[in-house]
C-alpha positions in Angstrom: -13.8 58.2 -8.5 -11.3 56.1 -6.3 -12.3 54.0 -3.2 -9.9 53.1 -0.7 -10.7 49.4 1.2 -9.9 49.3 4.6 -9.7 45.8 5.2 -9.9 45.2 9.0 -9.4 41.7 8.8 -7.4 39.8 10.8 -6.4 36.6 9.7 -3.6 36.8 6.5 -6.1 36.6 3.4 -8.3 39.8 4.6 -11.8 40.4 3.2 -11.0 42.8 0.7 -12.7 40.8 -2.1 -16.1 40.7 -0.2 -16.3 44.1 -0.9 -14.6 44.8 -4.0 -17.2 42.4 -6.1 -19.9 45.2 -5.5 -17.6 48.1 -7.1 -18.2 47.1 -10.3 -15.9 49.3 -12.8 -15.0 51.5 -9.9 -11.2 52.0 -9.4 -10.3 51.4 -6.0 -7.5 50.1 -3.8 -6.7 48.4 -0.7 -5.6 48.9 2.8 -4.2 46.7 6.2 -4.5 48.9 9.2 -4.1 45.7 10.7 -0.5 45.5 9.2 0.9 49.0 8.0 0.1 52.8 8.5 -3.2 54.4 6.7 -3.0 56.3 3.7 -3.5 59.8 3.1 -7.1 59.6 3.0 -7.4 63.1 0.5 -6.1 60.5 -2.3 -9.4 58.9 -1.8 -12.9 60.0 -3.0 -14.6 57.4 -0.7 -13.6 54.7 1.8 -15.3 51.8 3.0 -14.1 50.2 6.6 -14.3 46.6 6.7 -15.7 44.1 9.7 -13.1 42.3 11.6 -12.3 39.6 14.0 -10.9 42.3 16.3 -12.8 43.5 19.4 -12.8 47.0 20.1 -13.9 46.8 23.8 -10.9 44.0 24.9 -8.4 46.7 23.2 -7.3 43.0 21.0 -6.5 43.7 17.7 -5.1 39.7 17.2 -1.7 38.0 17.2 0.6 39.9 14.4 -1.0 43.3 14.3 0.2 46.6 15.0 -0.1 48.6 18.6 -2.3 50.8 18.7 -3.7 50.2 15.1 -7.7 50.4 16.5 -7.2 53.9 18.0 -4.9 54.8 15.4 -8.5 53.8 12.9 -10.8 55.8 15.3 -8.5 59.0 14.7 -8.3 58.6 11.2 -12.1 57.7 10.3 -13.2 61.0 12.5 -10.9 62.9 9.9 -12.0 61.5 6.9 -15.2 62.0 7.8 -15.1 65.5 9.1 -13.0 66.3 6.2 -16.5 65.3 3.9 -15.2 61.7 2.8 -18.1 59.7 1.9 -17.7 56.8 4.4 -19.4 53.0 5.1 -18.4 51.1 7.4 -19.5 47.8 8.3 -19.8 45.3 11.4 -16.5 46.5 12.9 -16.2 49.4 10.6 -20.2 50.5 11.8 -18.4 49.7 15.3 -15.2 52.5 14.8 -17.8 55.0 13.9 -19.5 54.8 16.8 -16.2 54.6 18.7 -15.7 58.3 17.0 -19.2 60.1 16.8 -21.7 58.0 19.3 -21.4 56.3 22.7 -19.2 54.0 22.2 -18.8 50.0 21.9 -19.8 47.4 24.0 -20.2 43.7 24.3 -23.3 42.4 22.5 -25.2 40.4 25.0 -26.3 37.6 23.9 -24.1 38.3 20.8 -26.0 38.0 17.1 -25.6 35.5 14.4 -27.7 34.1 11.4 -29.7 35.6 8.9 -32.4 38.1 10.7 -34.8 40.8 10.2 -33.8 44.0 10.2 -36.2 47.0 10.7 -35.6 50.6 9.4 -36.8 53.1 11.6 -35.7 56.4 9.9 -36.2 57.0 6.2 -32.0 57.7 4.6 -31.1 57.2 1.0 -28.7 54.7 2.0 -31.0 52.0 2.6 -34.1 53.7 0.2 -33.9 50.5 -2.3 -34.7 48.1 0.5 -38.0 47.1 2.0 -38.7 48.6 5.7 -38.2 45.4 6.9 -35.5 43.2 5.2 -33.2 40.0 6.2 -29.5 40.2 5.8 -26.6 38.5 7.7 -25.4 39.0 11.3 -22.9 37.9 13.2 -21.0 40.1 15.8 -20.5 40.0 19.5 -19.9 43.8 20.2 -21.9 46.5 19.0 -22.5 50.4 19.3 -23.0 51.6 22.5 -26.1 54.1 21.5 -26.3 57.0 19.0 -24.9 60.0 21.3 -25.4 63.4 19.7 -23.9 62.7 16.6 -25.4 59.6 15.2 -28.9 59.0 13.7 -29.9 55.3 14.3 -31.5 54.2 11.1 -32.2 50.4 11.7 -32.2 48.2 14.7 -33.0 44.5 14.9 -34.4 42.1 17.8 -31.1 42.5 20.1 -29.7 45.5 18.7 -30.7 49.0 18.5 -28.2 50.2 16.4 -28.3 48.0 13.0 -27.3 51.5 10.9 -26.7 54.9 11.6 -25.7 57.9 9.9 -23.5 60.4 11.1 -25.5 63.6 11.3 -24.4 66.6 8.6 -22.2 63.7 7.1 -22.2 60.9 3.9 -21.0 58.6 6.6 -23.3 55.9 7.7 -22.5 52.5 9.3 -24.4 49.0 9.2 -23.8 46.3 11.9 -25.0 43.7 9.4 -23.2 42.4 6.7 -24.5 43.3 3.2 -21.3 42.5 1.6 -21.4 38.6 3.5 -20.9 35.2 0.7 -23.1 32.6 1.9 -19.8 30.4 1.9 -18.1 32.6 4.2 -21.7 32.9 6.6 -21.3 28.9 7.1 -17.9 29.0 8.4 -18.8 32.5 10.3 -22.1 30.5 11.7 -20.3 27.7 12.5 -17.7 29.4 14.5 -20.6 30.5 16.4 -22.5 27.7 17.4 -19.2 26.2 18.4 -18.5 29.4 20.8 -21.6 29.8 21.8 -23.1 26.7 22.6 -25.9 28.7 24.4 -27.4 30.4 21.4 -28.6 27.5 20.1 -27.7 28.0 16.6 -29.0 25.7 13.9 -26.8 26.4 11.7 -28.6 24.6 8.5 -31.7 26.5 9.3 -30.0 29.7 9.3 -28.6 29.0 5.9 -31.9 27.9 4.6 -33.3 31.9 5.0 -29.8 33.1 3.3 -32.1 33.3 0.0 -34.7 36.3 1.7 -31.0 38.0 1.4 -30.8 38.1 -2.2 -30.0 41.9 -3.5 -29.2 43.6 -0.1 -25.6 43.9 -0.6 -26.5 44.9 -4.2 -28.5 47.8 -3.1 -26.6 49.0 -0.2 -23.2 49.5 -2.0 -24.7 50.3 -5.2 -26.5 53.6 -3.4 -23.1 54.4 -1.1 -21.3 54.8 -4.6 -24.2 56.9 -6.0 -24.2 59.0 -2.7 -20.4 59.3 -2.9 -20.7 60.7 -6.1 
Protein backbone atom coordinates (compact mmCIF):
# COMPACT_ATOMS: atom_id res chain seq x y z
CA UNK A 1 0.00 0.00 0.00
CA UNK A 2 1.44 3.47 -0.88
CA UNK A 3 0.05 6.83 0.37
CA UNK A 4 0.71 9.95 -1.26
CA UNK A 5 0.81 13.34 1.22
CA UNK A 6 -0.44 16.27 -0.18
CA UNK A 7 0.93 18.76 1.94
CA UNK A 8 -1.06 22.01 1.37
CA UNK A 9 1.04 23.99 3.52
CA UNK A 10 2.13 27.16 2.81
CA UNK A 11 4.92 28.34 4.66
CA UNK A 12 8.58 26.45 3.56
CA UNK A 13 8.66 23.43 6.19
CA UNK A 14 4.99 22.06 5.20
CA UNK A 15 3.08 19.78 7.55
CA UNK A 16 3.94 16.57 6.01
CA UNK A 17 5.31 15.15 9.34
CA UNK A 18 1.91 15.83 11.24
CA UNK A 19 0.59 13.27 9.27
CA UNK A 20 3.17 10.92 8.43
CA UNK A 21 3.68 9.94 12.40
CA UNK A 22 0.22 8.14 12.16
CA UNK A 23 1.28 5.81 9.02
CA UNK A 24 3.15 3.75 11.02
CA UNK A 25 5.08 1.09 8.66
CA UNK A 26 3.13 2.38 5.73
CA UNK A 27 5.17 3.41 2.68
CA UNK A 28 4.18 6.67 1.56
CA UNK A 29 5.43 9.83 -0.09
CA UNK A 30 5.07 13.41 -0.30
CA UNK A 31 3.68 16.15 -2.40
CA UNK A 32 3.74 20.43 -2.70
CA UNK A 33 0.85 21.44 -4.84
CA UNK A 34 1.77 24.51 -3.38
CA UNK A 35 5.12 24.42 -5.28
CA UNK A 36 5.15 21.80 -8.22
CA UNK A 37 2.54 19.86 -10.43
CA UNK A 38 0.64 16.69 -8.79
CA UNK A 39 1.56 13.33 -9.40
CA UNK A 40 -0.15 10.74 -11.29
CA UNK A 41 -2.48 9.85 -8.69
CA UNK A 42 -2.92 5.85 -10.17
CA UNK A 43 0.82 5.45 -8.46
CA UNK A 44 -0.99 5.95 -5.32
CA UNK A 45 -3.28 3.52 -3.31
CA UNK A 46 -4.55 6.27 -1.04
CA UNK A 47 -3.98 10.11 -0.61
CA UNK A 48 -4.49 12.24 2.22
CA UNK A 49 -4.91 16.29 1.50
CA UNK A 50 -3.42 18.33 4.07
CA UNK A 51 -4.88 21.76 5.90
CA UNK A 52 -3.35 24.93 4.84
CA UNK A 53 -2.90 28.55 5.46
CA UNK A 54 -4.53 29.17 2.05
CA UNK A 55 -8.04 30.46 1.67
CA UNK A 56 -10.10 28.98 -0.86
CA UNK A 57 -12.79 31.67 -1.05
CA UNK A 58 -10.12 34.94 -1.45
CA UNK A 59 -8.61 32.67 -4.55
CA UNK A 60 -4.98 33.36 -2.21
CA UNK A 61 -2.89 30.61 -2.31
CA UNK A 62 0.25 32.81 -0.37
CA UNK A 63 3.30 34.63 -1.56
CA UNK A 64 5.58 31.91 -3.64
CA UNK A 65 3.02 29.56 -4.82
CA UNK A 66 1.92 28.51 -8.05
CA UNK A 67 -1.26 30.09 -10.23
CA UNK A 68 -3.86 28.40 -10.28
CA UNK A 69 -2.52 25.55 -7.91
CA UNK A 70 -6.17 25.55 -5.64
CA UNK A 71 -8.27 24.85 -8.78
CA UNK A 72 -5.63 22.85 -10.28
CA UNK A 73 -6.28 20.56 -6.53
CA UNK A 74 -10.14 20.69 -6.95
CA UNK A 75 -9.66 19.04 -10.49
CA UNK A 76 -7.40 16.50 -9.37
CA UNK A 77 -9.09 15.37 -5.94
CA UNK A 78 -12.57 15.02 -8.07
CA UNK A 79 -10.40 12.40 -10.24
CA UNK A 80 -8.86 10.61 -7.69
CA UNK A 81 -11.81 10.23 -6.09
CA UNK A 82 -14.13 9.27 -8.87
CA UNK A 83 -11.41 7.05 -10.09
CA UNK A 84 -12.07 4.90 -6.40
CA UNK A 85 -8.86 6.43 -4.53
CA UNK A 86 -9.47 6.18 -0.96
CA UNK A 87 -9.18 9.86 0.10
CA UNK A 88 -9.05 12.10 3.65
CA UNK A 89 -8.79 15.26 3.60
CA UNK A 90 -8.43 17.54 6.33
CA UNK A 91 -9.27 21.35 7.37
CA UNK A 92 -8.36 22.66 3.96
CA UNK A 93 -8.21 19.35 2.35
CA UNK A 94 -12.16 18.64 4.07
CA UNK A 95 -12.49 22.25 2.36
CA UNK A 96 -11.31 21.09 -1.59
CA UNK A 97 -13.81 18.29 -1.27
CA UNK A 98 -16.49 20.28 -0.68
CA UNK A 99 -15.18 22.72 -3.43
CA UNK A 100 -15.57 19.39 -5.78
CA UNK A 101 -18.72 17.26 -4.54
CA UNK A 102 -20.88 19.86 -2.11
CA UNK A 103 -21.80 23.55 -2.06
CA UNK A 104 -18.92 24.97 -1.90
CA UNK A 105 -16.63 27.10 0.65
CA UNK A 106 -17.26 29.97 2.55
CA UNK A 107 -15.99 32.27 5.24
CA UNK A 108 -16.55 30.75 8.73
CA UNK A 109 -18.27 33.42 10.69
CA UNK A 110 -17.11 33.88 13.67
CA UNK A 111 -14.19 31.59 12.49
CA UNK A 112 -13.32 28.38 15.02
CA UNK A 113 -10.40 27.79 17.22
CA UNK A 114 -9.55 25.71 20.35
CA UNK A 115 -10.21 22.42 21.44
CA UNK A 116 -14.14 21.70 21.07
CA UNK A 117 -16.77 19.16 20.98
CA UNK A 118 -17.55 17.63 18.15
CA UNK A 119 -20.92 15.70 17.61
CA UNK A 120 -21.44 12.74 15.16
CA UNK A 121 -24.68 12.77 13.57
CA UNK A 122 -24.47 9.81 11.10
CA UNK A 123 -23.04 6.52 12.00
CA UNK A 124 -19.60 5.88 9.13
CA UNK A 125 -16.72 3.62 9.87
CA UNK A 126 -14.40 6.37 9.63
CA UNK A 127 -15.16 7.82 12.81
CA UNK A 128 -16.70 4.17 14.48
CA UNK A 129 -13.67 4.08 17.25
CA UNK A 130 -14.71 7.45 18.58
CA UNK A 131 -17.35 8.38 21.06
CA UNK A 132 -20.59 10.17 19.58
CA UNK A 133 -19.44 13.05 21.13
CA UNK A 134 -15.56 13.72 21.21
CA UNK A 135 -13.09 16.91 21.55
CA UNK A 136 -10.38 17.40 19.02
CA UNK A 137 -8.67 20.56 17.67
CA UNK A 138 -10.13 23.41 15.57
CA UNK A 139 -9.01 26.20 14.04
CA UNK A 140 -10.08 27.48 10.55
CA UNK A 141 -11.82 30.51 9.33
CA UNK A 142 -13.57 29.03 6.06
CA UNK A 143 -15.47 26.05 5.93
CA UNK A 144 -17.90 23.98 3.64
CA UNK A 145 -20.58 25.65 2.30
CA UNK A 146 -23.33 22.68 2.95
CA UNK A 147 -23.39 19.05 1.78
CA UNK A 148 -25.07 19.44 -1.83
CA UNK A 149 -26.09 16.18 -3.37
CA UNK A 150 -23.07 14.47 -3.04
CA UNK A 151 -21.80 14.78 0.48
CA UNK A 152 -23.13 13.04 3.70
CA UNK A 153 -22.45 15.38 6.72
CA UNK A 154 -21.25 13.07 9.39
CA UNK A 155 -20.26 15.53 12.32
CA UNK A 156 -20.94 19.17 12.99
CA UNK A 157 -19.96 21.23 16.01
CA UNK A 158 -21.44 24.50 17.78
CA UNK A 159 -20.57 26.89 14.60
CA UNK A 160 -20.22 24.44 12.00
CA UNK A 161 -22.46 22.05 10.35
CA UNK A 162 -20.11 20.29 8.44
CA UNK A 163 -17.26 18.88 10.89
CA UNK A 164 -17.02 15.53 8.42
CA UNK A 165 -18.50 14.30 5.53
CA UNK A 166 -18.35 11.50 3.25
CA UNK A 167 -18.62 11.59 -0.25
CA UNK A 168 -21.61 9.42 -1.12
CA UNK A 169 -20.70 5.90 -3.20
CA UNK A 170 -16.95 6.91 -2.30
CA UNK A 171 -13.93 5.99 0.45
CA UNK A 172 -13.55 9.77 0.44
CA UNK A 173 -14.49 11.51 3.54
CA UNK A 174 -13.32 14.94 4.89
CA UNK A 175 -12.91 16.35 8.58
CA UNK A 176 -12.78 20.18 9.29
CA UNK A 177 -10.95 19.37 12.59
CA UNK A 178 -7.67 18.46 12.99
CA UNK A 179 -6.95 14.84 14.15
CA UNK A 180 -3.46 14.88 13.00
CA UNK A 181 -2.82 18.53 15.18
CA UNK A 182 0.67 18.45 17.94
CA UNK A 183 -0.34 20.26 20.92
CA UNK A 184 2.96 22.43 20.15
CA UNK A 185 1.80 23.36 16.84
CA UNK A 186 -2.08 24.13 18.45
CA UNK A 187 -0.29 26.92 20.79
CA UNK A 188 1.24 28.76 18.05
CA UNK A 189 -2.01 27.98 15.71
CA UNK A 190 -4.15 29.45 18.99
CA UNK A 191 -2.10 32.12 19.46
CA UNK A 192 -2.18 33.40 15.95
CA UNK A 193 -5.69 33.49 16.64
CA UNK A 194 -6.32 35.33 19.62
CA UNK A 195 -3.88 37.85 18.09
CA UNK A 196 -6.20 38.07 14.79
CA UNK A 197 -9.15 37.79 16.31
CA UNK A 198 -9.18 39.83 19.22
CA UNK A 199 -13.06 39.43 19.30
CA UNK A 200 -13.15 35.71 19.96
CA UNK A 201 -11.90 36.03 23.16
CA UNK A 202 -9.57 33.21 23.07
CA UNK A 203 -7.87 32.13 26.28
CA UNK A 204 -5.50 30.58 24.99
CA UNK A 205 -4.13 28.64 28.27
CA UNK A 206 -7.57 27.38 28.91
CA UNK A 207 -7.86 25.98 25.54
CA UNK A 208 -4.69 24.04 25.96
CA UNK A 209 -5.74 22.84 29.30
CA UNK A 210 -8.74 20.51 27.45
CA UNK A 211 -5.89 19.41 24.72
CA UNK A 212 -5.78 16.09 27.00
CA UNK A 213 -9.84 15.08 26.30
CA UNK A 214 -7.94 14.79 22.70
CA UNK A 215 -5.88 11.99 23.52
CA UNK A 216 -6.37 8.98 20.73
CA UNK A 217 -8.50 10.98 18.06
CA UNK A 218 -5.90 11.29 15.63
CA UNK A 219 -4.95 7.71 16.51
CA UNK A 220 -8.29 6.36 15.64
CA UNK A 221 -9.16 8.37 12.68
CA UNK A 222 -6.04 7.66 10.52
CA UNK A 223 -5.63 4.25 11.88
CA UNK A 224 -9.43 3.37 10.31
CA UNK A 225 -8.76 5.50 6.85
CA UNK A 226 -5.75 3.02 6.29
CA UNK A 227 -7.93 0.01 7.32
CA UNK A 228 -10.78 1.37 4.94
CA UNK A 229 -8.21 2.05 2.19
CA UNK A 230 -7.25 -1.34 2.32
Amino acid sequence: MRVLIVDNYLDPAGGTHNFARYLGDTPWTSTRPTREPLPEHREFDAVILTGSGANMPDGYGGEGTRDGWMDELVAWTRQVVLEGVPTLGVCFGHQVLGAAFGDGVGKAVPPEAGFLPITQTVADPLLDRLPERFVCFLSHEDQVDGPGEHLDVLATSALCATQAVRVRGHRAWGIQFHAEMSVEEARSILQFRANKHPELGLDVEAELARSAQMAGVGEAVFGRFLELAR
